[in-house]
C-alpha positions in Angstrom: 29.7 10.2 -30.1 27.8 9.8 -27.0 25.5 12.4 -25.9 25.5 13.4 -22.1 23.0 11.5 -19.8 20.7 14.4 -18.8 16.6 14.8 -20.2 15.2 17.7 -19.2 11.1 17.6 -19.0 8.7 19.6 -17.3 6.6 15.7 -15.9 6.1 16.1 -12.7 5.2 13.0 -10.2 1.1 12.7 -9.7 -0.3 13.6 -6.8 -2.5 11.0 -6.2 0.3 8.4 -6.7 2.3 9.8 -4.1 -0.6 9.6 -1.9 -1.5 5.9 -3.0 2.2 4.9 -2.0 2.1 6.9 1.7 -0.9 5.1 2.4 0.1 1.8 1.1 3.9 2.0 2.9 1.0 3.0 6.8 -0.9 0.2 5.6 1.8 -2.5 5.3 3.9 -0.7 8.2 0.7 -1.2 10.7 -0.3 -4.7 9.2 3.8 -5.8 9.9 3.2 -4.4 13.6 0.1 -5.8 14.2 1.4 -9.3 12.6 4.7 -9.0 14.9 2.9 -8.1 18.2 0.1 -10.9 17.7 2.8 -13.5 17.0 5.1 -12.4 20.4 2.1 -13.0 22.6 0.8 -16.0 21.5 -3.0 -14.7 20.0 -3.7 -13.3 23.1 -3.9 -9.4 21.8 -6.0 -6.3 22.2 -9.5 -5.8 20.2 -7.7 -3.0 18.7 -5.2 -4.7 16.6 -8.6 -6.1 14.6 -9.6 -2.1 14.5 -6.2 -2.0 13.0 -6.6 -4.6 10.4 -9.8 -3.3 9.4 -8.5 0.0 9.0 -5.3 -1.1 7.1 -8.3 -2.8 4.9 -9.8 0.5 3.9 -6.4 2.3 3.4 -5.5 -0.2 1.0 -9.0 0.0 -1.1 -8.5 3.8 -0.7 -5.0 3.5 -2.0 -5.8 1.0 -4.3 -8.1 3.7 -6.1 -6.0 6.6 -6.0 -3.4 4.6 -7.6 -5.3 3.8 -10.7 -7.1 6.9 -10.7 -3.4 9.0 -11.0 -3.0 6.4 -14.3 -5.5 8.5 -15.9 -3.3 11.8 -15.8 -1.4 12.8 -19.2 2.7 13.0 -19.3 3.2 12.2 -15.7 5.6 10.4 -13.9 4.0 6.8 -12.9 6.3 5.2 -10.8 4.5 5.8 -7.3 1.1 5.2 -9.3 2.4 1.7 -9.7 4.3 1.4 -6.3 1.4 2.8 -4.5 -0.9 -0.1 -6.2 1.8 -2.8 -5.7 1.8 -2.0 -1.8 -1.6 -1.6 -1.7 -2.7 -5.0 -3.3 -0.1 -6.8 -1.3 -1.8 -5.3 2.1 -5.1 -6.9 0.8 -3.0 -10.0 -0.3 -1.9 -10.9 3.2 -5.1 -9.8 4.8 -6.6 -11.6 3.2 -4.2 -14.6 4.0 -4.8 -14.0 7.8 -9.0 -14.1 7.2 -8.9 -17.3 5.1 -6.5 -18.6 7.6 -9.1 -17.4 10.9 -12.1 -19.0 8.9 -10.3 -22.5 7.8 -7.7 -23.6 10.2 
């Protein structure tokens, strides 16, 4: 006999995994702007896009941390722990892409 599909559990979602994915989806969601915008004109763009790089940089560190860092809490919900790290690490992936790209080509 098959029981029905329901599991009740008091685990909530962390905190800090939630906030590790909403700064990883602004990081790659400004990187993906900045990447399209430098690619319609040609290289010729604004100082700020590198502001924006650099900054995309930092969320993704920051994010990076607060994803491992909500691994540490007890009978939790870890799926936006290991989103939030998985977006993060792929912001820093294609950053640094573009910067060994700049230095070598």
């Amino acid at each position: 006999m098959k029981k029905n599909g329901y599991m009740f559990t008091n685990k909530e979602h962390t905190l800090k995994g939630i906030m590790a994915t909403i700064l990883g989806v602004i990081s790659l969601a400004s990187l993906v702007y900045v990447i399209a915008n430098s690619y319609t004109k040609a290289g010729d763009v604004p100082l700020q896009y590198g502001a924006v790089a650099f900054l995309t940089m930092i969320f993704a560190f920051v994010g990076i941390v607060l994803g491992v860092m909500s691994k540490s809490d007890r009978d939790k919900f870890y799926f936006f722990s290991y989103l939030g790290i998985v977006l993060n690490v792929l912001v820093l992936a294609a950053l640094s892409v573009i910067l060994y790209a700049g230095a070598y080509a």
